[in-house]
N, C-alpha and C positions, 0 to 999 in steps of 0.2 A: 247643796244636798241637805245640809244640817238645816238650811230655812224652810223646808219642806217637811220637815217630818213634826208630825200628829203633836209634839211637846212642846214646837215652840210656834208656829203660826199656820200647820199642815192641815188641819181642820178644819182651818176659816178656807185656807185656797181650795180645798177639798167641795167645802159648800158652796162658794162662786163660781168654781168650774162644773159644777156640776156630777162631779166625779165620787166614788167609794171606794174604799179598799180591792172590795172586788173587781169591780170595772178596772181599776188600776192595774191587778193583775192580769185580766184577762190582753192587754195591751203587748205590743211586741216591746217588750221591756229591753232584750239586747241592744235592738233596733235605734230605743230610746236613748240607755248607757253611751252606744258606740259616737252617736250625734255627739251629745252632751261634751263626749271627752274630744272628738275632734278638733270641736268649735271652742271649747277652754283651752286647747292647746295653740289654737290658730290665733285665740285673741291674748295669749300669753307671749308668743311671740312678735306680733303686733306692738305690744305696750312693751317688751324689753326691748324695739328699736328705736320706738322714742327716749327713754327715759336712757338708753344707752347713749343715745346720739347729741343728747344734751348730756353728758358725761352724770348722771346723777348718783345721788345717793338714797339712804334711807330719807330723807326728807321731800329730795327733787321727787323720788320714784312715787312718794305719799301725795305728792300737788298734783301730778303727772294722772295719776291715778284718779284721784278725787274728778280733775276737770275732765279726763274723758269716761269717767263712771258716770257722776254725775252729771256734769255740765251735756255732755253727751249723750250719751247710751241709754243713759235712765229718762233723760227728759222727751228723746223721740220712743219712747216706748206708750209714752200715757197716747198721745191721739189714736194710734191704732185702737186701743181698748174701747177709748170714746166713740168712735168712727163705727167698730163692732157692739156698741150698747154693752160695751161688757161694765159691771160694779165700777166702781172708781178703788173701792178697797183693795178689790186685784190690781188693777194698775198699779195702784201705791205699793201694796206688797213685793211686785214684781218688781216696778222700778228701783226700787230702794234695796232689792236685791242684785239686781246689775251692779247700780252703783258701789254695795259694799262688796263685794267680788271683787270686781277693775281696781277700788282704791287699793286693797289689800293686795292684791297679784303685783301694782307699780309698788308699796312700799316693801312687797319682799323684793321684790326685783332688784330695787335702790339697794337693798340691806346688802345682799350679793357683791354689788360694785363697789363695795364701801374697803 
């Protein structure tokens, strides 16, 4: 959420998606929220049965994190964009947003089991 907004990279994704504040609101915004939180809470429990299941900590949950953000999640993210002619700087923004989500979600996760 914080990657998205207008102060730190919301303006550029605003400009490759083609979107404005207004279009933004006019969008079923609930619709959007309710997704968003399902789908973080589906892949937060996901990532604490790995990182649980190899008994980890703040460190395992921070590797754990990183290889399925990055290694993962972020890197099948770019050919859809390619595939859709979309910017490369979206993709990049996007992926690198995955990735730093997952890594973070595995090293609180770790922190928890510690």
């Amino acid at each position: 959420m914080v990657w998205y907004n207008k102060r730190v990279i919301g303006s550029m994704w605003m400009e490759d998606v083609g979107l404005d504040e207004q279009k933004i609101r006019e969008g079923n915004m609930p619709l959007a929220w309710a997704s968003m939180l399902v789908l973080l809470v589906t892949t937060t429990i996901f990532i604490a049965l790995v990182v649980n299941n190899i008994g980890g900590e703040l460190e395992e949950g921070l590797a754990v994190g990183a290889v399925i953000g990055f290694g993962i999640a972020a890197t099948n993210k770019i050919p859809h964009y390619s595939f859709a002619k979309q910017p490369w700087r979206l993709a990049i923004m996007n992926a690198i947003n995955t990735g730093l989500a997952i890594t973070l979600s595995g090293a609180i996760i770790g922190a928890f089991n510690a």
